[in-house]
C-alpha positions in Angstrom: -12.6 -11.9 -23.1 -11.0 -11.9 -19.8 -7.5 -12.1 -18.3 -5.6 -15.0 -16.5 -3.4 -15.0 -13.5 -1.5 -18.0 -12.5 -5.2 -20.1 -13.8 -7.4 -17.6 -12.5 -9.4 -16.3 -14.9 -12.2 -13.5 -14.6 -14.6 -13.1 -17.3 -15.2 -9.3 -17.9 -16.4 -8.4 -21.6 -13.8 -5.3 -22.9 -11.9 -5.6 -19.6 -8.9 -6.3 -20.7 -8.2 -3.3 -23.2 -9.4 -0.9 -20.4 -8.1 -2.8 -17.7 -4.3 -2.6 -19.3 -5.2 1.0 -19.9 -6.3 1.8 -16.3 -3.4 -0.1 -14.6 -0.9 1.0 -16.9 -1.6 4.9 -15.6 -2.3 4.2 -12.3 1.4 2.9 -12.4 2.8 5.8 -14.5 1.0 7.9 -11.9 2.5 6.2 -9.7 6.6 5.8 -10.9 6.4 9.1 -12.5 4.8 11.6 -10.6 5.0 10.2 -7.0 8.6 8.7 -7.6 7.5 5.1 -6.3 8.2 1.7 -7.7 5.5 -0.6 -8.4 6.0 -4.3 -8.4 2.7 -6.6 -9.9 1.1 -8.6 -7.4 -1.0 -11.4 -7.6 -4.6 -11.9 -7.3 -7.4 -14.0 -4.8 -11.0 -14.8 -5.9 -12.5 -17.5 -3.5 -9.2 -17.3 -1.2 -7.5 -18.6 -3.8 -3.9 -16.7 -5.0 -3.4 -16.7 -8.5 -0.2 -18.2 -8.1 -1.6 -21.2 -7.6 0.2 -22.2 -4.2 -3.3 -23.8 -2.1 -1.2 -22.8 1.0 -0.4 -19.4 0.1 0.6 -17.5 3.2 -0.5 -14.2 1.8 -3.5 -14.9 -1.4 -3.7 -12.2 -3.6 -1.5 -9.8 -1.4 2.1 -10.9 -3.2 4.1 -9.9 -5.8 4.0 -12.1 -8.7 7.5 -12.0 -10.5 10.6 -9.0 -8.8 11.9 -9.0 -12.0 9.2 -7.1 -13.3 9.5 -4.4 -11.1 8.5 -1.1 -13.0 11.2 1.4 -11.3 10.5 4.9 -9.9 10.8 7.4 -12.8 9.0 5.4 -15.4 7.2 6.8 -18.5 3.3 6.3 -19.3 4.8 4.2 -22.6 7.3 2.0 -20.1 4.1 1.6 -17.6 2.3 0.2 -20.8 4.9 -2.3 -21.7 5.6 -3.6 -18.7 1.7 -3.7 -17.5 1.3 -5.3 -20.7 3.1 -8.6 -19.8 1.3 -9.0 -16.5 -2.8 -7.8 -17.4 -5.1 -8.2 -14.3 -2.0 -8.2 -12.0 -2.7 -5.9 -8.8 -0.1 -2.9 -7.7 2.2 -3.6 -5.1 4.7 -0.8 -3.7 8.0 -1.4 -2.3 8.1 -0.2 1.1 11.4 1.2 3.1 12.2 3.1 0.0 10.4 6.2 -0.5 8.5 5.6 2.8 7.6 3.2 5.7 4.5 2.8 6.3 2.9 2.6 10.6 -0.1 0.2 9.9 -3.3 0.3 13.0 -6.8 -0.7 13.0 -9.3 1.0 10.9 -11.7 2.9 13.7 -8.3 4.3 15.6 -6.7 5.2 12.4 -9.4 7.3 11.6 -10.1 9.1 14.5 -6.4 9.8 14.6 -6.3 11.0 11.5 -8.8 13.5 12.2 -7.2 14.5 15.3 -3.7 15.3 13.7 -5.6 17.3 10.8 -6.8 19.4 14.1 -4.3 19.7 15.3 -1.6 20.9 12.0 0.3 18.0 12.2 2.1 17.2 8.7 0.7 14.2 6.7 1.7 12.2 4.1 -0.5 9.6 2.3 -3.2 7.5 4.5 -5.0 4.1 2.4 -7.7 2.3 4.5 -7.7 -1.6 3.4 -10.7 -3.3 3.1 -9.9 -6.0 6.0 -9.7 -2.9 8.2 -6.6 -1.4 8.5 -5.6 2.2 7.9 -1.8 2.8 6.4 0.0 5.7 7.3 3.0 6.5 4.8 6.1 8.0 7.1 9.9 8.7 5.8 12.1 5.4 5.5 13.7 3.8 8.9 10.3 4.1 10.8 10.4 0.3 10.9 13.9 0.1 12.7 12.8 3.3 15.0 9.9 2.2 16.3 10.8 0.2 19.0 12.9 3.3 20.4 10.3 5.8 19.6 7.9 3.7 22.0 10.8 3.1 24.4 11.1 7.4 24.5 7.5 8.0 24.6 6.5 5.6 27.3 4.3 3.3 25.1 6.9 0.5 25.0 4.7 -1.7 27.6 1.5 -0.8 26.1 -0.5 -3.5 24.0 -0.8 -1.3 21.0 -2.7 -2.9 17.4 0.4 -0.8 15.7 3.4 -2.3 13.7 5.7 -0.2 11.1 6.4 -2.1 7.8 10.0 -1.5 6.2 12.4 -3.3 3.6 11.2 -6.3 2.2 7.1 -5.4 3.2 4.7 -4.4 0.3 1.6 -2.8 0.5 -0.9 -2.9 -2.4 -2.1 0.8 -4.1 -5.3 1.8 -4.3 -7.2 0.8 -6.8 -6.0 -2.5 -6.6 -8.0 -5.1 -4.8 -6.5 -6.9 -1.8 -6.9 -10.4 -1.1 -10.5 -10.6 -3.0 -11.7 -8.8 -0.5 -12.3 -4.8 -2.1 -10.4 -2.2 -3.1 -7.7 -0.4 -1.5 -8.6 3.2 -0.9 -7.1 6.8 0.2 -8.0 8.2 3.1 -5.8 11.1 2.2 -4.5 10.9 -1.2 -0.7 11.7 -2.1 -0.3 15.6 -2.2 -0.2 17.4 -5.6 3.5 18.7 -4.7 5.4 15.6 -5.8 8.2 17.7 -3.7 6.7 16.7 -0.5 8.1 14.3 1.4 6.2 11.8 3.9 6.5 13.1 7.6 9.1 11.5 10.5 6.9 8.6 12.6 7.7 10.4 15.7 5.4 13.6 14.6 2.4 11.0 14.3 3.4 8.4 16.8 2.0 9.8 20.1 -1.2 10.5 18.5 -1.8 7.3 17.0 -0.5 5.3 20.5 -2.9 6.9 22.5 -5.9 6.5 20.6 -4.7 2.7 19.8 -4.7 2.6 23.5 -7.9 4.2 24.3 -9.8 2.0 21.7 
């Protein structure tokens, strides 16, 4: 038994039952307690996307179908039925809804992240992907400030490894894989208090310029 995306197909004995059970609460987890959407994404084994485009700009790191969205605020049962129609699919979220996200390199990431814990700062969500990037997850329209916030802060002129992703940008969950390359994981999971709301970018974005810069 396995599963098949777009004609890949990975042979896992008893995957499938648990791997429609796993994804299906990692997706209720996420539309129902954290208030995010989740859109299913495609896979890559080899470099090759499961939807079956040889020149895919983005293998294994696109959503499949945005019709099949499973919208913030869904039950464990409607995570079931959807996941149910797409099994082996990876978890994508929308981002420039609930939050943007400011995307760096792994090694600054890091040692920013530890510095703003120092330091108080407020935090939302961190992921570290597995081609070496950490994701910090900042309140909607840090994509569209960004350029200003540099401008303000002096870092406009700097070549900084830092972009914000907004509407129309995914980013895939942990514990999906990304690209056939490993698993998404949290540096700093979402907080228990589904009340809490990610931080502005401005609170994080002098910290994470300078060390970009000193790295």
């Amino acid at each position: 038994m396995g599963f098949t995306i777009g004609g890949i197909r990975e042979m896992r004995p008893g995957s499938r039952r648990r791997g429609r059970t796993a994804g299906a609460t990692a997706v209720a987890e996420y539309t129902g307690l954290r208030g995010w959407a989740v859109v299913p994404g495609t896979r890559a084994a080899a470099g090759i996307c499961s939807c079956g485009d040889l020149c895919c700009a983005a293998p294994g790191a696109h959503p499949l179908d945005f019709s099949l969205e499973v919208p913030a605020g869904a039950t464990l049962r409607a995570a079931a039925d959807a996941w149910a129609e797409v099994p082996g699919a990876s978890l994508l979220l929308p981002v420039g809804r609930a939050f943007d996200v400011l995307d760096v390199a792994e090694a600054p990431g890091r040692r920013a992240l530890v510095r703003m814990e120092r330091m108080g700062l407020p935090l939302g969500p961190v992921t570290v992907t597995p081609d070496g990037r950490t994701q910090f997850f900042v309140a909607p329209g840090a994509a569209a400030q960004l350029p200003g916030l540099l401008y303000r802060m002096g870092w406009d002129d700097a070549d900084l490894d830092l972009r914000a992703l907004g509407p129309g940008s995914f980013v895939t969950a942990p514990p999906s894989d990304l690209g056939g390359l490993g698993p998404v994981r949290w540096l700093r999971p979402p907080p228990p208090d589904t009340s809490v709301t990610p931080p502005h970018a401005r609170l994080l974005l002098g910290t994470l310029a300078y060390i970009c810069h000193r790295l």
